[in-house]
PyMOL Python script that loads the backbone (N, CA, C, O; Angstrom):
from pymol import cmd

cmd.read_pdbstr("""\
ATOM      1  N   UNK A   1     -19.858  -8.173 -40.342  1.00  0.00           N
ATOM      2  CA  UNK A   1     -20.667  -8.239 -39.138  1.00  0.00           C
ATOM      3  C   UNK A   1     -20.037  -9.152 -38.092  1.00  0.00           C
ATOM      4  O   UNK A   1     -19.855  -8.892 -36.903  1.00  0.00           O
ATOM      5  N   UNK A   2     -19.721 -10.331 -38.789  1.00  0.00           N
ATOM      6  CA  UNK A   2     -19.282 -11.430 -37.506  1.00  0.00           C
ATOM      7  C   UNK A   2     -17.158 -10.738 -36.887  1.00  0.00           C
ATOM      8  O   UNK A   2     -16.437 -11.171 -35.988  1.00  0.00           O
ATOM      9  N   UNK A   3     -16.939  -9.698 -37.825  1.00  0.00           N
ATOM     10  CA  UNK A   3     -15.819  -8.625 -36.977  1.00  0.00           C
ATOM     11  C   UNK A   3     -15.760  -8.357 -36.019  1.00  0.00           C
ATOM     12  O   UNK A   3     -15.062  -8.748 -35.084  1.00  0.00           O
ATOM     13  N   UNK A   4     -17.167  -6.987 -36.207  1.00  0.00           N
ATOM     14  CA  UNK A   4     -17.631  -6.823 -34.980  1.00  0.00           C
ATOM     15  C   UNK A   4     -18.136  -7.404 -34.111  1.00  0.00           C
ATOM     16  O   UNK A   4     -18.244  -6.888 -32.999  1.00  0.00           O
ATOM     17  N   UNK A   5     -18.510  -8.432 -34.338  1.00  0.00           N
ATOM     18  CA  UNK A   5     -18.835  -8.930 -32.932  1.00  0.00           C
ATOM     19  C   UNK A   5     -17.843  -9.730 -32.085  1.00  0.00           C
ATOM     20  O   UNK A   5     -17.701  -9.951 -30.882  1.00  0.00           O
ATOM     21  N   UNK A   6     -17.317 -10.015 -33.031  1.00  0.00           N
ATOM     22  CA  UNK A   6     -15.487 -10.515 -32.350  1.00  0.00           C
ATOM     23  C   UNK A   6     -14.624  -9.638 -31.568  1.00  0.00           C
ATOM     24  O   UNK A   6     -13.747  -9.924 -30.753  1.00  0.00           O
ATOM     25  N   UNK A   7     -15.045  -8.532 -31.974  1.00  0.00           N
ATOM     26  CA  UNK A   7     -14.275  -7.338 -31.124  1.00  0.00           C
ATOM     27  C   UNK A   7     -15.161  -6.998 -30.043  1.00  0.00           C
ATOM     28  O   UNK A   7     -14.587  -6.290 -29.216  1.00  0.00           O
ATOM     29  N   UNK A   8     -16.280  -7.239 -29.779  1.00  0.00           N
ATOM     30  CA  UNK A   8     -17.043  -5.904 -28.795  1.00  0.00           C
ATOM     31  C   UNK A   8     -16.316  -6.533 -27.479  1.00  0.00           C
ATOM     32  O   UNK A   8     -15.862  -5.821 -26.583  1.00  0.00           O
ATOM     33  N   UNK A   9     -16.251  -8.222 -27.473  1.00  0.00           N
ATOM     34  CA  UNK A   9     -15.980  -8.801 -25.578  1.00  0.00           C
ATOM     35  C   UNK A   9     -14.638  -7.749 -25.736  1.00  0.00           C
ATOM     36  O   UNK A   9     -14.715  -6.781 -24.980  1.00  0.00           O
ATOM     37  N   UNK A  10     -13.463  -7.789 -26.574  1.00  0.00           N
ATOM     38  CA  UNK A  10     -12.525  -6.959 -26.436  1.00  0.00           C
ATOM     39  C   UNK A  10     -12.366  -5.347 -26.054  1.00  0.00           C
ATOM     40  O   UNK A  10     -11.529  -4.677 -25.449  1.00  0.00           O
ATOM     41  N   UNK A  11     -13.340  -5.146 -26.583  1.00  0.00           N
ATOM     42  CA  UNK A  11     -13.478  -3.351 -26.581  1.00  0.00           C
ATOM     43  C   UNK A  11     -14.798  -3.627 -24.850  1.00  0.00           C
ATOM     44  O   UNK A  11     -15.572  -2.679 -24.718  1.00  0.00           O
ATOM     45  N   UNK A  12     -14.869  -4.147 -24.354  1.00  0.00           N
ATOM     46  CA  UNK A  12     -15.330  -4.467 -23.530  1.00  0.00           C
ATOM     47  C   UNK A  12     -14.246  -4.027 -22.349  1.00  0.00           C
ATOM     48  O   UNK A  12     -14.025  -3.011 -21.690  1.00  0.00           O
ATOM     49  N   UNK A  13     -13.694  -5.373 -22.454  1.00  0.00           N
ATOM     50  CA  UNK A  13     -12.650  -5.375 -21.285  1.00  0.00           C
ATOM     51  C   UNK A  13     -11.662  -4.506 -21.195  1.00  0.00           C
ATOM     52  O   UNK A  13     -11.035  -4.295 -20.156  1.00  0.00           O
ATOM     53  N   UNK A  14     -11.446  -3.900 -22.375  1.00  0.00           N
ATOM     54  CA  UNK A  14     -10.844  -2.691 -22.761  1.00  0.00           C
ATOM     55  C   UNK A  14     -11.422  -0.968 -21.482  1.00  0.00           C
ATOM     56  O   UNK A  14     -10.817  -0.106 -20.845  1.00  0.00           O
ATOM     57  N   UNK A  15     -12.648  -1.279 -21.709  1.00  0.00           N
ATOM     58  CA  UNK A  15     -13.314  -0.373 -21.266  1.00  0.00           C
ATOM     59  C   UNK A  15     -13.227  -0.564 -20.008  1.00  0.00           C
ATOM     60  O   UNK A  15     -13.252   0.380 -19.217  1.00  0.00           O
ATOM     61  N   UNK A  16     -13.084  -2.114 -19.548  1.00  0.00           N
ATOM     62  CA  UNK A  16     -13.668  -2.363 -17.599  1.00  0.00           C
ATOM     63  C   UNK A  16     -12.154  -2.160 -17.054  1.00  0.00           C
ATOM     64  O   UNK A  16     -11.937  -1.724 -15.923  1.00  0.00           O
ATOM     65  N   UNK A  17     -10.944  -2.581 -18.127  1.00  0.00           N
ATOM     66  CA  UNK A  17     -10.118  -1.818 -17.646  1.00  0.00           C
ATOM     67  C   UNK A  17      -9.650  -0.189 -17.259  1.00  0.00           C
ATOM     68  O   UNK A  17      -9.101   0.343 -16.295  1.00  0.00           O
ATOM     69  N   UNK A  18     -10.254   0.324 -18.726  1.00  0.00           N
ATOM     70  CA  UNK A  18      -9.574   1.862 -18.389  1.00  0.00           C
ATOM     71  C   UNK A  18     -10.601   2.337 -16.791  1.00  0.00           C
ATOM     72  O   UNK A  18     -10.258   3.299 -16.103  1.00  0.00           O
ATOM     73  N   UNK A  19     -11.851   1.455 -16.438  1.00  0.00           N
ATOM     74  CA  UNK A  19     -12.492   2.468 -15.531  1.00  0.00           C
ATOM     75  C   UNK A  19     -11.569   1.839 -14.148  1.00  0.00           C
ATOM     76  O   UNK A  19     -11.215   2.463 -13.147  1.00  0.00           O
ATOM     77  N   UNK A  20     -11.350   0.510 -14.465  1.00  0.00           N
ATOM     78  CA  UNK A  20     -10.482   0.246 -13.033  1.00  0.00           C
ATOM     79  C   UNK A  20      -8.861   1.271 -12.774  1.00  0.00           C
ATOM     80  O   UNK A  20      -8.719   1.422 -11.560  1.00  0.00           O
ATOM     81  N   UNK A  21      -8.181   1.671 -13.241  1.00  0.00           N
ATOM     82  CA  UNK A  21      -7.662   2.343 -13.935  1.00  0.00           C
ATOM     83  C   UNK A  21      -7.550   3.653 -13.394  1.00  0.00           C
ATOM     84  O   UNK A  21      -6.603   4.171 -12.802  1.00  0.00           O
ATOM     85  N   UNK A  22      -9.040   4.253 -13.791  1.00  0.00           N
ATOM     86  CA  UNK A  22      -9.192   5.809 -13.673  1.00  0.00           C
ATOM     87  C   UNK A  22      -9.662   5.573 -11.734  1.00  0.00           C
ATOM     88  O   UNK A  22      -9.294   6.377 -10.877  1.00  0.00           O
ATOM     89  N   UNK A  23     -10.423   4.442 -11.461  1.00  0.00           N
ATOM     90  CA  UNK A  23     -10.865   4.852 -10.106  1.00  0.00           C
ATOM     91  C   UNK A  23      -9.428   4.664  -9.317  1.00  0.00           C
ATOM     92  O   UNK A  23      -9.243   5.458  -8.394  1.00  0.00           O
ATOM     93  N   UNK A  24      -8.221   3.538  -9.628  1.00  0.00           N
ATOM     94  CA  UNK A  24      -7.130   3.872  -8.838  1.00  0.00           C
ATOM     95  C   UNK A  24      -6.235   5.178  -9.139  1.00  0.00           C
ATOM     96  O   UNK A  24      -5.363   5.358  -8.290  1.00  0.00           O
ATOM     97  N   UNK A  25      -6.277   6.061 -10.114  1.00  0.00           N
ATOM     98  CA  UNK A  25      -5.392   7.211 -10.035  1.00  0.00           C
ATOM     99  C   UNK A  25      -6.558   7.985  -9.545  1.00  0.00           C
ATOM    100  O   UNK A  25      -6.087   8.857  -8.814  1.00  0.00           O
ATOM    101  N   UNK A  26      -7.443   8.060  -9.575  1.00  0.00           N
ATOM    102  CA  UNK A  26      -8.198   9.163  -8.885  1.00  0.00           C
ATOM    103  C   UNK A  26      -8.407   8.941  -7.179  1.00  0.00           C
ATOM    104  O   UNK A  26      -8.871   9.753  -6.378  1.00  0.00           O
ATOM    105  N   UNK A  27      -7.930   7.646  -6.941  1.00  0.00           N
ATOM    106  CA  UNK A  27      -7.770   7.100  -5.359  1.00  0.00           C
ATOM    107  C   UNK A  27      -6.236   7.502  -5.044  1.00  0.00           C
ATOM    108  O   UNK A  27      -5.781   7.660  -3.912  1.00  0.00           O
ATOM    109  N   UNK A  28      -5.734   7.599  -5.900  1.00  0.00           N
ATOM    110  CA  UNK A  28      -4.419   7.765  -5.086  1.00  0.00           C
ATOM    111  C   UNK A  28      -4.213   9.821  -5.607  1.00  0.00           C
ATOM    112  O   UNK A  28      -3.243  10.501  -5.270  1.00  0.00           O
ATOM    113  N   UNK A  29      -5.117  10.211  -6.238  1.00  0.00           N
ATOM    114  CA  UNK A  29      -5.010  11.619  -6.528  1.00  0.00           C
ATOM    115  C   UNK A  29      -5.735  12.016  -4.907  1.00  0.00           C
ATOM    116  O   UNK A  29      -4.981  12.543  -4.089  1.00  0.00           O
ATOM    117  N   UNK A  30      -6.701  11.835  -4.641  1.00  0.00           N
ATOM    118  CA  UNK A  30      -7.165  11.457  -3.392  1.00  0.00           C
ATOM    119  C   UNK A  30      -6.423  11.976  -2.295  1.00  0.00           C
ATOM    120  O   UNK A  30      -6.215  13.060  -1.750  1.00  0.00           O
ATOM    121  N   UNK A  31      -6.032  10.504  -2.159  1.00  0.00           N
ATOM    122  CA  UNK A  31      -4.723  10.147  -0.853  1.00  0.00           C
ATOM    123  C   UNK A  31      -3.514  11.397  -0.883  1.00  0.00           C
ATOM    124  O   UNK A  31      -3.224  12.178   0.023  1.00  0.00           O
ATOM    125  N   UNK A  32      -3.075  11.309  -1.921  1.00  0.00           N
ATOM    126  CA  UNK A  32      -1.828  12.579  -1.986  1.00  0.00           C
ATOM    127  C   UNK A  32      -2.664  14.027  -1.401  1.00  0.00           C
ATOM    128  O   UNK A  32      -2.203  14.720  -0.494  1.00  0.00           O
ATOM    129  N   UNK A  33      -3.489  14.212  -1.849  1.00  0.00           N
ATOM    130  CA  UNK A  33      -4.330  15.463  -1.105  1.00  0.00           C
ATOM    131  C   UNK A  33      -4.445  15.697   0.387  1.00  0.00           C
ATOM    132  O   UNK A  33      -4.142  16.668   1.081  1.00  0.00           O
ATOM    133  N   UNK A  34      -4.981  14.498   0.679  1.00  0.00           N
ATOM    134  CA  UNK A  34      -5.298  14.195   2.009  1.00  0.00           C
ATOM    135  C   UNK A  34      -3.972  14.310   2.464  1.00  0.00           C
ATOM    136  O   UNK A  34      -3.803  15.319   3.149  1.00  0.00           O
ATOM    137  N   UNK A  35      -2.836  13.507   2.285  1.00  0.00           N
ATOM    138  CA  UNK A  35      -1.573  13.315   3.177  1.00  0.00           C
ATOM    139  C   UNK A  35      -1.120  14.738   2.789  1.00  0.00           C
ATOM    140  O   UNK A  35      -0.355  15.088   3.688  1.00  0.00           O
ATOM    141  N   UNK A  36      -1.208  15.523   2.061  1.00  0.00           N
ATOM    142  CA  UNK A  36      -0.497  16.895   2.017  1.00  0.00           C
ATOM    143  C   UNK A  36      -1.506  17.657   3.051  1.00  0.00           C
ATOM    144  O   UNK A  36      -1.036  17.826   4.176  1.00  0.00           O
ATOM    145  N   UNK A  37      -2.745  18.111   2.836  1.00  0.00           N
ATOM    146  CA  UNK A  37      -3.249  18.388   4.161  1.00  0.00           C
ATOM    147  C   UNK A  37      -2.823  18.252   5.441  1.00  0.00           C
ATOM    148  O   UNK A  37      -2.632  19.171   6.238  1.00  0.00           O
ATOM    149  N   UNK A  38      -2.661  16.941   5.647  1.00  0.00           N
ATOM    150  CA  UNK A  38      -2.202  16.222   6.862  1.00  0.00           C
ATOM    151  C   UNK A  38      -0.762  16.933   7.263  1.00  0.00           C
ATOM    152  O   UNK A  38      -0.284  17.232   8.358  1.00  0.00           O
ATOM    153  N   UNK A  39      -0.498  17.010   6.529  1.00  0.00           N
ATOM    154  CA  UNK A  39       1.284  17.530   6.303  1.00  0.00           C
ATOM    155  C   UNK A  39       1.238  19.072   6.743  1.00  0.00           C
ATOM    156  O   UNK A  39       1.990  19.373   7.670  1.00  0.00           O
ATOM    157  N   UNK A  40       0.586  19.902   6.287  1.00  0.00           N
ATOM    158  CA  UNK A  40       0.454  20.970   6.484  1.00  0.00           C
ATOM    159  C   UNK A  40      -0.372  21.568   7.926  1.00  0.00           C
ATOM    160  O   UNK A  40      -0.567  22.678   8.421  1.00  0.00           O
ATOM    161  N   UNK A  41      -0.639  20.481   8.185  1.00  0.00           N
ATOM    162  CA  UNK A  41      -1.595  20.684   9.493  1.00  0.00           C
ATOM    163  C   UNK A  41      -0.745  20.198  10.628  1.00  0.00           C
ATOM    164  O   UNK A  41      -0.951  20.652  11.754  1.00  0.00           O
ATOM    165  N   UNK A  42       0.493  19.024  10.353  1.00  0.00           N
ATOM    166  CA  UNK A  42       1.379  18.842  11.210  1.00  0.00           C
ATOM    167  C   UNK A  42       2.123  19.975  11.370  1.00  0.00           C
ATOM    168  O   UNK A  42       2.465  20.363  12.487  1.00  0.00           O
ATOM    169  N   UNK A  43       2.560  20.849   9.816  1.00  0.00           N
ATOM    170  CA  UNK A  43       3.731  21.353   9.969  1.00  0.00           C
ATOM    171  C   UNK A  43       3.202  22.776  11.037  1.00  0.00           C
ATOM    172  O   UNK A  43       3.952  23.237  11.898  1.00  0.00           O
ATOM    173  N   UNK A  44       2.292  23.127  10.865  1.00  0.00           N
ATOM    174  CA  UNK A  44       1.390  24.076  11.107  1.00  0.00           C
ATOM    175  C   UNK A  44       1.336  24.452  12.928  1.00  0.00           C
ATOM    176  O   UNK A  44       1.515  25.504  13.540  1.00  0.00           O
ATOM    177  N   UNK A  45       0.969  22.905  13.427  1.00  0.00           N
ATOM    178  CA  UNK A  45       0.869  23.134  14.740  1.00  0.00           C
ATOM    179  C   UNK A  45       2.352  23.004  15.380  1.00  0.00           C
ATOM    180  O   UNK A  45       2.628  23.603  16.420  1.00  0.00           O
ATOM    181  N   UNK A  46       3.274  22.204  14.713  1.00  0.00           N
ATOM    182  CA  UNK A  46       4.720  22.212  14.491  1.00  0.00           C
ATOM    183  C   UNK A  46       5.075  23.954  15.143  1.00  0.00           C
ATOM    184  O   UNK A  46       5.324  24.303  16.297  1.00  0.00           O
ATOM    185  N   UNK A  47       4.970  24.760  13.899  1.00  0.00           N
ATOM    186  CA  UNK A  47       5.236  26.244  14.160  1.00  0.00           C
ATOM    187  C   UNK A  47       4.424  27.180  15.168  1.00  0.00           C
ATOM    188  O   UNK A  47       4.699  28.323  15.532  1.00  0.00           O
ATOM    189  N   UNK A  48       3.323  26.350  15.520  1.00  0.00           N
ATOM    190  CA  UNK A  48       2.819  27.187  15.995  1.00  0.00           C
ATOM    191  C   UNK A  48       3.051  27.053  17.873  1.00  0.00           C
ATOM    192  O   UNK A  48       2.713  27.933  18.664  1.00  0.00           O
ATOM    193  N   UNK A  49       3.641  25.846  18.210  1.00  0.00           N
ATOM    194  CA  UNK A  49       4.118  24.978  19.255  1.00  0.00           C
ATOM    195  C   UNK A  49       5.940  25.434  19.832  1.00  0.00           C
ATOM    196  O   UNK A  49       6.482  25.229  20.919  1.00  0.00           O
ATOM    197  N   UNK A  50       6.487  26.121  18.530  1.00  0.00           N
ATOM    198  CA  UNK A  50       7.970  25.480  18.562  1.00  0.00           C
ATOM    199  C   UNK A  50       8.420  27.731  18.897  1.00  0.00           C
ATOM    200  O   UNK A  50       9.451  28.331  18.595  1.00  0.00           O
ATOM    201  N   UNK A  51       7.378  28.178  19.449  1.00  0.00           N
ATOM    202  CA  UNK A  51       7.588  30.308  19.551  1.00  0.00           C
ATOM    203  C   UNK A  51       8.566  29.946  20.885  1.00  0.00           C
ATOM    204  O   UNK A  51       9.667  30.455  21.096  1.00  0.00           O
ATOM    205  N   UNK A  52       7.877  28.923  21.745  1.00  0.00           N
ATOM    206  CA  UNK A  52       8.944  29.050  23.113  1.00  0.00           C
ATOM    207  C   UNK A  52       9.081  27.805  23.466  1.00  0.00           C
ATOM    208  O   UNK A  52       9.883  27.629  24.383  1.00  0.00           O
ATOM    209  N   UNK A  53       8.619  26.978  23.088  1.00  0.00           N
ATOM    210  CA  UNK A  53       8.545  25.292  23.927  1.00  0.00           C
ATOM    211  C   UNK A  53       9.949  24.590  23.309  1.00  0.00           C
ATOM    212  O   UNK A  53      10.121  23.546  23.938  1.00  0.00           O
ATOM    213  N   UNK A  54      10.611  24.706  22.691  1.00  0.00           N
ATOM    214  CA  UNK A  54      11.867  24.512  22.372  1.00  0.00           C
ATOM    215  C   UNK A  54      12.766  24.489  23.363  1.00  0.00           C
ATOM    216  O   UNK A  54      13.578  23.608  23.082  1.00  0.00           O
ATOM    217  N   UNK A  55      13.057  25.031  24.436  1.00  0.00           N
ATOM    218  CA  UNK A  55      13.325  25.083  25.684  1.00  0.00           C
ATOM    219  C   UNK A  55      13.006  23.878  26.406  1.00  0.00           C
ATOM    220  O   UNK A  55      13.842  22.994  26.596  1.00  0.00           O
ATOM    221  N   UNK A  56      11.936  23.828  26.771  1.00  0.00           N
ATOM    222  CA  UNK A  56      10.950  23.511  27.881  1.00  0.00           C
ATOM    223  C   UNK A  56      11.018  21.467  27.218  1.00  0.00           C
ATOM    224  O   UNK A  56      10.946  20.404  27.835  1.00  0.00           O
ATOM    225  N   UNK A  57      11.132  21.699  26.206  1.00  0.00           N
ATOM    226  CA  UNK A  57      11.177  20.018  25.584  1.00  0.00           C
ATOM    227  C   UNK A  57      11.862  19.527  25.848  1.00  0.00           C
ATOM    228  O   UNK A  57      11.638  18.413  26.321  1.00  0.00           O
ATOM    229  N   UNK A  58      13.250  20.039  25.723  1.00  0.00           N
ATOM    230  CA  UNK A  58      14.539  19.539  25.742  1.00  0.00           C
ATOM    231  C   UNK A  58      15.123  19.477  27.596  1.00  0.00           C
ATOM    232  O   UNK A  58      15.955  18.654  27.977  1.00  0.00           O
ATOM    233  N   UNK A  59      14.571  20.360  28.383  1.00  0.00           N
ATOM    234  CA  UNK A  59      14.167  20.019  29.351  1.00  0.00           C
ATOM    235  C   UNK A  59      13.416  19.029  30.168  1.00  0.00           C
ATOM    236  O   UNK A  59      13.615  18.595  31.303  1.00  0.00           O
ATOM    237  N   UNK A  60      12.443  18.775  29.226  1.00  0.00           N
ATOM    238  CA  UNK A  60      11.886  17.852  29.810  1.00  0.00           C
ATOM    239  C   UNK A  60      11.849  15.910  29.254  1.00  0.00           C
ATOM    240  O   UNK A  60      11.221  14.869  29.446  1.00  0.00           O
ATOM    241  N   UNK A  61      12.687  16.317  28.701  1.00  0.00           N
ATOM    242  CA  UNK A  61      12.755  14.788  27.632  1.00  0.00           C
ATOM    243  C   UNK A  61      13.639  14.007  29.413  1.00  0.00           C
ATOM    244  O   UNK A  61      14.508  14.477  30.148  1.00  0.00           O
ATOM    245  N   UNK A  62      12.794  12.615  29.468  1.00  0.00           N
ATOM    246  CA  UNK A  62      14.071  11.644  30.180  1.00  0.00           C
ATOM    247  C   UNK A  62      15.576  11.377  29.725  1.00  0.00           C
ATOM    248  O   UNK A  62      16.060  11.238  28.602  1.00  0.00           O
ATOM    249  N   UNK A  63      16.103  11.354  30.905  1.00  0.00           N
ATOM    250  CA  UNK A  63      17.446  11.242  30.196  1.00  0.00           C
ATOM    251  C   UNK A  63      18.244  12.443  29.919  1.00  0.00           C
ATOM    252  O   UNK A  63      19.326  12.139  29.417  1.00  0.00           O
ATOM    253  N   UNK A  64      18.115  13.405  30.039  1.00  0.00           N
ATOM    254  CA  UNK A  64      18.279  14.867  29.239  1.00  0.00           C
ATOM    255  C   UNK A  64      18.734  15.711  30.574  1.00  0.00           C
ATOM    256  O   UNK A  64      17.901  15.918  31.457  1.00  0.00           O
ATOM    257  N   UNK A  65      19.681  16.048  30.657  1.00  0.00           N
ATOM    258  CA  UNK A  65      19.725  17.164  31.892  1.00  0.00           C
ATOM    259  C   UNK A  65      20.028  18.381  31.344  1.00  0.00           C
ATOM    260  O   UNK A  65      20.822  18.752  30.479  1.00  0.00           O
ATOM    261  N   UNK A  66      19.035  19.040  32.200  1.00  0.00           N
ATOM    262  CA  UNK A  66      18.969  20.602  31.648  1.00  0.00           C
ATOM    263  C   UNK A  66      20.513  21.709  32.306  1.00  0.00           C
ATOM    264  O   UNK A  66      20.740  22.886  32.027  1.00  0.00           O
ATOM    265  N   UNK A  67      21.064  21.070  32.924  1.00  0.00           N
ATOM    266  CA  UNK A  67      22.478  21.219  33.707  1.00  0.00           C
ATOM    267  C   UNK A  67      23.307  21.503  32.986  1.00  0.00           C
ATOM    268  O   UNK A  67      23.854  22.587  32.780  1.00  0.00           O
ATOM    269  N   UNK A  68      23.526  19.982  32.314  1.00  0.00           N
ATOM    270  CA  UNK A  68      24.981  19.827  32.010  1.00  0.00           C
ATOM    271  C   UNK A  68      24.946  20.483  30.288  1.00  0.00           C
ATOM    272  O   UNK A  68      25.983  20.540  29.628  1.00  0.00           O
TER     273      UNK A  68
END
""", "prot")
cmd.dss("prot")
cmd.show_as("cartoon", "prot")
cmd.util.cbc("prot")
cmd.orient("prot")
């Protein structure tokens, strides 16, 4: 009896670890979602921006002559 009770603070902290643990990989499972979204929504308006303005950018950047 006096075993177990020597073990439970252990199997305790055991436990408050694995949940700290599970809430940071499930925070950063999260985040990777989100930033791939993000990613796809850049790349997205990216392609959807770049049919004729490819021109017109490089034109218009300072510094840049559309001339030479």
């Amino acid at each position: 009896m006096t075993t177990l009770v020597a073990v439970i603070p252990s199997v305790g902290v055991l436990f408050l670890f694995w949940l700290a643990l599970r809430a940071i990989l499930q925070a950063d499972r999260r985040e990777r979602v989100a930033q791939a979204r993000l990613d796809a929504a850049e790349d997205a308006a990216v392609a959807d921006g770049a049919t004729g303005a490819a021109s017109d950018d490089a034109a218009s950047e300072p510094g840049s002559s559309a001339l030479s």
